[in-house]
C-alpha positions as CSV (number, residue, x, y, z in Angstrom):
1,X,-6.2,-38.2,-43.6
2,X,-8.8,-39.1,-40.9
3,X,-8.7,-36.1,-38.7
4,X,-9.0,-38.6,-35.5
5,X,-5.5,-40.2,-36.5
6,X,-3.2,-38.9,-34.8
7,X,0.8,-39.9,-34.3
8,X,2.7,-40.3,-31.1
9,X,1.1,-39.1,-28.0
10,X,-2.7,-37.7,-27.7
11,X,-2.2,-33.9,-26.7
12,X,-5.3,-32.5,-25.2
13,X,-5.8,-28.7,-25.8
14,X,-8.3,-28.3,-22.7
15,X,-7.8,-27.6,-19.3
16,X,-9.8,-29.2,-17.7
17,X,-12.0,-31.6,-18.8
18,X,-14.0,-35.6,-17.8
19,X,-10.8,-38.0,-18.7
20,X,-13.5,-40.5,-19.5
21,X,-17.5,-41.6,-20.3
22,X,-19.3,-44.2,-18.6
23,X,-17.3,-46.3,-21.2
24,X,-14.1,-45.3,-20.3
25,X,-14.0,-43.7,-23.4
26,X,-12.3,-40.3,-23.8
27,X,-15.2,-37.8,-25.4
28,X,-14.3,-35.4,-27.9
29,X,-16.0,-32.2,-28.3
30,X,-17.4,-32.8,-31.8
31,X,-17.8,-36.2,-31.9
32,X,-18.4,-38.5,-28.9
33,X,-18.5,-41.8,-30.6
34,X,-15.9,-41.6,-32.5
35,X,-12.5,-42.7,-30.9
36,X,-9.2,-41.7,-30.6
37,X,-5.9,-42.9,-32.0
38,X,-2.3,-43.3,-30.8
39,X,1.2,-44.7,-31.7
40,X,1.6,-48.5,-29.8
41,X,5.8,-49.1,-29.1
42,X,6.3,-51.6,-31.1
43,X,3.9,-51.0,-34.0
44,X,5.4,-50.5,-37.3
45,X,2.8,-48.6,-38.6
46,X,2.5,-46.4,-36.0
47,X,-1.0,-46.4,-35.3
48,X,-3.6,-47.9,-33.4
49,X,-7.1,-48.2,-33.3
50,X,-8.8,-48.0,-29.7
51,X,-12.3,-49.6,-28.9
52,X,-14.4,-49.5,-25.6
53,X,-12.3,-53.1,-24.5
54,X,-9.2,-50.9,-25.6
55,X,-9.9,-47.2,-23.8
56,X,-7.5,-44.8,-24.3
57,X,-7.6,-42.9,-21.0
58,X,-6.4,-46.0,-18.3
59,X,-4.2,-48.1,-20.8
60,X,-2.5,-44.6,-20.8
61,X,-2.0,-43.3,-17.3
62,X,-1.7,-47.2,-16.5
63,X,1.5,-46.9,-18.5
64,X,3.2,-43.9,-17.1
65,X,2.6,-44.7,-13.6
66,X,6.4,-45.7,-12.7
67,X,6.6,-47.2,-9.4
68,X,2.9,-47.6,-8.7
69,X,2.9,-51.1,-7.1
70,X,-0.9,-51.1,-8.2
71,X,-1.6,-48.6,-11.4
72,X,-5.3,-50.3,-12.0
73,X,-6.0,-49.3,-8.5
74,X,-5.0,-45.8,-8.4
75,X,-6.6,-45.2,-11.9
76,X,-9.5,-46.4,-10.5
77,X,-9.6,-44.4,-7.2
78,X,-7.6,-41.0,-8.1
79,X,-8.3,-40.8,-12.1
80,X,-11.4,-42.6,-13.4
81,X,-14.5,-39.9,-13.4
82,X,-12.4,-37.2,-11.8
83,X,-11.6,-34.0,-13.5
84,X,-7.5,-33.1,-13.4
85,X,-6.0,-30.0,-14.3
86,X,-3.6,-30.5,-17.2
87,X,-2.0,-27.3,-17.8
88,X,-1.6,-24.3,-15.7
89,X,-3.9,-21.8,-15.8
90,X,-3.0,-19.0,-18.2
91,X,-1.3,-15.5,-16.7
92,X,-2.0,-12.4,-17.9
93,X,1.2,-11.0,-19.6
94,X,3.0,-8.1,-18.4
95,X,1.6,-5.5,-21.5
96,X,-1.9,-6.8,-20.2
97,X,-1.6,-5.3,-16.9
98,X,0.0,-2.7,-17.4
99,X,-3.0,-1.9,-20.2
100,X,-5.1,-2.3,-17.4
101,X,-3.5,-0.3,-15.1
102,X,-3.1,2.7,-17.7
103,X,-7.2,2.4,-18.1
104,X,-7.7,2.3,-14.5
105,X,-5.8,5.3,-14.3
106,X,-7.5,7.1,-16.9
107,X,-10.9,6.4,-15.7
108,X,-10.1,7.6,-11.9
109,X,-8.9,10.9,-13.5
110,X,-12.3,11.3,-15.9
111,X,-14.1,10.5,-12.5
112,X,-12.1,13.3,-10.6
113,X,-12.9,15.4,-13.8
114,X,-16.6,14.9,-13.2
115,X,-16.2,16.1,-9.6
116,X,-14.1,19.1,-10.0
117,X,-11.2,17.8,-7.9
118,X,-7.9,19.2,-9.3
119,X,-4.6,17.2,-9.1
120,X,-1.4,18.4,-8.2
121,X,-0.6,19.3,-11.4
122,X,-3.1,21.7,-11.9
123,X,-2.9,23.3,-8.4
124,X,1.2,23.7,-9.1
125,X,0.3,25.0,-12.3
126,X,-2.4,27.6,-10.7
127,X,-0.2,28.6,-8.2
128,X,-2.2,27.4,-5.2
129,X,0.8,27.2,-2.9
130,X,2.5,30.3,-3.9
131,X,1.6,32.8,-1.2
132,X,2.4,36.4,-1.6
133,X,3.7,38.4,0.1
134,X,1.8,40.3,2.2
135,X,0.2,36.1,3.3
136,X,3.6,34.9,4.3
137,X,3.3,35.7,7.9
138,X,4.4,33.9,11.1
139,X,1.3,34.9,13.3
140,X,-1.1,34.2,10.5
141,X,-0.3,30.6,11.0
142,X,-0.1,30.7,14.6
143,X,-3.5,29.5,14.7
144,X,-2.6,26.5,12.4
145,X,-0.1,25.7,14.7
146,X,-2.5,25.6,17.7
147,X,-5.1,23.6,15.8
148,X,-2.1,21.4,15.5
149,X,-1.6,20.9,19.2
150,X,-5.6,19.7,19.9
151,X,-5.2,17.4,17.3
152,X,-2.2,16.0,18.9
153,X,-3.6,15.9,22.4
154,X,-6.8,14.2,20.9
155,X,-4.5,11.7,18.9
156,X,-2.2,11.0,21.8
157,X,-4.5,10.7,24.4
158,X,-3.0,13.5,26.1
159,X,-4.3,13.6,30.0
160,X,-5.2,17.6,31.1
161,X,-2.5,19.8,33.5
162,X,-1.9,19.3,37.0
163,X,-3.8,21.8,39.1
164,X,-0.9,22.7,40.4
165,X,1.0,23.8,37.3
166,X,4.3,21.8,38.3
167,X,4.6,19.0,35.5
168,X,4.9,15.8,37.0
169,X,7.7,13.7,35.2
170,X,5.6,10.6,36.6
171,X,2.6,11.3,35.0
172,X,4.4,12.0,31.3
173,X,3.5,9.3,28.9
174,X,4.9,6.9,27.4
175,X,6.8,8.6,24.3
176,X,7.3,4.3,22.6
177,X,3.3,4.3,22.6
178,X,3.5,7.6,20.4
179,X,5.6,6.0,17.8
180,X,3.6,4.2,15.5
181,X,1.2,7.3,15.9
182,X,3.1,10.0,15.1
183,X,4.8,8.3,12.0
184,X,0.9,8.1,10.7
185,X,0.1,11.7,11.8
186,X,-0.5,15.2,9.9
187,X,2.3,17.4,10.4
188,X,0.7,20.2,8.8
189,X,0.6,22.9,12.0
190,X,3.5,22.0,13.2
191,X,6.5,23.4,14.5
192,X,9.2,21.5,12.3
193,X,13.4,22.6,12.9
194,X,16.3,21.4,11.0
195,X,18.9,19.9,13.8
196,X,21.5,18.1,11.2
197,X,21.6,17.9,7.9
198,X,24.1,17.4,4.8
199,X,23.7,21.0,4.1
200,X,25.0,23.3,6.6
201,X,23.1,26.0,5.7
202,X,19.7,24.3,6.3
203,X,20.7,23.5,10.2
204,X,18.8,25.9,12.1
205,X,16.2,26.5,10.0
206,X,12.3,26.7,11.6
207,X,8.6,27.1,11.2
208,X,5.1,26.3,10.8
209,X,4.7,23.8,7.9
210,X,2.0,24.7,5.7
211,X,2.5,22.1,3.7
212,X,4.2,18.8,3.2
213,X,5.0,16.9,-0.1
214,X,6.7,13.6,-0.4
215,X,10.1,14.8,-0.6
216,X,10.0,18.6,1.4
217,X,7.9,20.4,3.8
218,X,7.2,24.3,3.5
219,X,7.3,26.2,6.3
220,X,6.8,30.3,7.1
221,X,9.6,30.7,9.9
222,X,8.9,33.2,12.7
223,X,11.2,36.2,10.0
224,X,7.7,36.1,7.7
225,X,10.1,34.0,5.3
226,X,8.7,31.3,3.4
227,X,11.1,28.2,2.8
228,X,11.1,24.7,1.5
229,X,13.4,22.0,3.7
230,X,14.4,18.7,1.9
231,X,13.5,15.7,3.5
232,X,16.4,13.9,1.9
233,X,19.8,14.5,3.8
234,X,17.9,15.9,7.2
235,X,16.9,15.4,10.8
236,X,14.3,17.2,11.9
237,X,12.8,18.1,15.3
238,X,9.2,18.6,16.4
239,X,7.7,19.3,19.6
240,X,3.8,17.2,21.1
241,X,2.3,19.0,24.2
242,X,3.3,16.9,27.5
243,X,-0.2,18.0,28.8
244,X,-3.7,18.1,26.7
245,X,-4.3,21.6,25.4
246,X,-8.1,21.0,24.6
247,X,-10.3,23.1,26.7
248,X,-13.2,21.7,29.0
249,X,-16.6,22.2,27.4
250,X,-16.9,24.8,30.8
251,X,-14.2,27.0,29.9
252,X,-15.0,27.5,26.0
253,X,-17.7,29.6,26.5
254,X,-15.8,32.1,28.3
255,X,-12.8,31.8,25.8
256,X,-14.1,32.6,22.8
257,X,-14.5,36.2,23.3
258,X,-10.8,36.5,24.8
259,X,-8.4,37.8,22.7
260,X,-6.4,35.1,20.4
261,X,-3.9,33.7,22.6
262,X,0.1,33.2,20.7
263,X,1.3,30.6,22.1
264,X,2.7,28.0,20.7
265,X,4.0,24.2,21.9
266,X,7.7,25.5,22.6
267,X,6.0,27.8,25.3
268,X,4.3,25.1,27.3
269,X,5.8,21.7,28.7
270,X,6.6,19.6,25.6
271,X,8.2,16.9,24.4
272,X,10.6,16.7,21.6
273,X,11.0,14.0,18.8
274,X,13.8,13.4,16.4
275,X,12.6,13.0,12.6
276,X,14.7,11.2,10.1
277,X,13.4,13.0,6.6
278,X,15.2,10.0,4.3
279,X,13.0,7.3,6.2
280,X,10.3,9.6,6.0
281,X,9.8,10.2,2.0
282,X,6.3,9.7,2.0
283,X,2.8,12.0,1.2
284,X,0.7,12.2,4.6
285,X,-1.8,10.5,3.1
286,X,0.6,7.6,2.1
287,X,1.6,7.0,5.5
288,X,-1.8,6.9,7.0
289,X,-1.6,3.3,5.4
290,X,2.1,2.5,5.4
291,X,3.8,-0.2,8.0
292,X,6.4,1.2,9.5
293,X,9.4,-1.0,10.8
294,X,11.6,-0.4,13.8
295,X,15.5,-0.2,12.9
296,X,18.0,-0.3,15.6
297,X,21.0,2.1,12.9
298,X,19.6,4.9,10.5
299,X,22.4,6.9,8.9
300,X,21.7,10.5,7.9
């Protein structure tokens, strides 16, 4: 059988490809002066030979052009010498990416390998946040805590104290404008309380987180107690300085060789947010890129 017979409609494995030559010919990628076959309705034998009076290509799209008042005319100006995707483009299958993915994976960890950085799993595994117990003190972290309150003043935007001491409820600012900050921000430092929760014995509960996974944060309370507080059932409450608690460049000098003050943000004029821990299931480093969106009802 001739290999360029072929029955019924001309299937065309490419593409993309030139529907036609100069000749209105359709080229084939072996040979281009050989030409192509099809079935004619009407033909008992089922085939037809095509020549360059006969082409292929128009007598073809000429034909399945229903309700083209003019199909010479459109072959002409949206067909002839222009190249047409037939088939939609191939998509990698589901096994594919998720090969990739797996080998993306791998090669970030043989990088991190290279570096010395060690995963979570490693640190759990080498006990990195198991403090003992002669570490798990409340005034240990006190300086954590106040480390805390210049980063919020600096992230905030926090203006200095009056000169006269008395807070000014006029010059407070805006705690809407803190929002989408402080759903971005490092709570590590921070004074975190449990107000409500599913599990009565976790209300009441407070300390200085000293560090914050996706589903808990661990905190040393002010008893030298170390304990872990679920996100999941919770609502927490934090304290931001009203009033900036950076020093002037002036009055550094002079500090540093006073004795290490204890104060922390409950002692000076604050303000006090309201932290829903199932909306809040996230690393910190995770959130630093995360949208947040505004909902009017959030159920505990």
């Amino acid at each position: 059988m001739n290999p360029y017979d072929v029955y019924g409609a001309y299937t065309i494995l490419y593409s993309t490809m030139r529907l036609e030559d100069d000749d209105g010919l359709i080229p084939h990628p072996g040979r281009r002066d050989q030409r192509m076959l099809r079935s004619e309705p009407g033909e008992t034998n089922g085939r037809a030979t095509f020549t360059s009076a006969l082409p292929f290509t128009p007598r073809y799209v000429q034909n399945n052009l229903a309700g083209v008042p003019d199909p010479a005319t459109t072959y002409q100006e949206r067909v002839r010498k222009r190249q047409i995707m037939l088939e939609n483009p191939q998509k990698a299958s589901r096994e594919r990416l998720e090969r990739e993915a797996n080998q993306s994976r791998k090669q970030a960890a043989k990088a991190a390998r290279r570096l010395g950085v060690m995963n979570r799993k490693e640190a759990t595994e080498k006990g990195l946040w198991k403090l003992k117990k002669e570490e798990t003190k409340y005034e240990l972290f006190v300086p954590l805590h106040q480390m805390w309150m210049g980063y919020m003043s600096e992230l905030l935007s926090l203006l200095p104290a009056p000169a006269s001491g008395t807070p000014d409820p006029a010059a407070a600012p805006s705690s809407a404008g803190m929002h989408a900050k402080l759903v971005k921000a490092d709570f590590h430092g921070s004074i975190m309380t449990v107000c409500r929760s599913k599990n009565s014995a976790l209300v009441g509960l407070s300390g200085i987180v000293i560090h914050e996974t996706e589903n808990a944060f661990r905190v040393v309370t002010s008893k030298n107690k170390m304990k872990l507080l679920p996100k999941h059932g919770s609502v927490f409450a934090f304290s931001v300085p009203l009033y900036s608690t950076m020093l002037p460049p002036a009055s550094t000098a002079s500090s540093s060789s006073a004795a290490p003050s204890k104060q922390t943000v409950l002692d000076i004029p604050h303000i006090e947010f309201e932290l829903y821990g199932n909306q809040f299931q996230f690393r910190s480093a995770e959130r630093a890129g995360k949208k947040f969106k505004a909902k009017e009802t959030i159920e505990l």
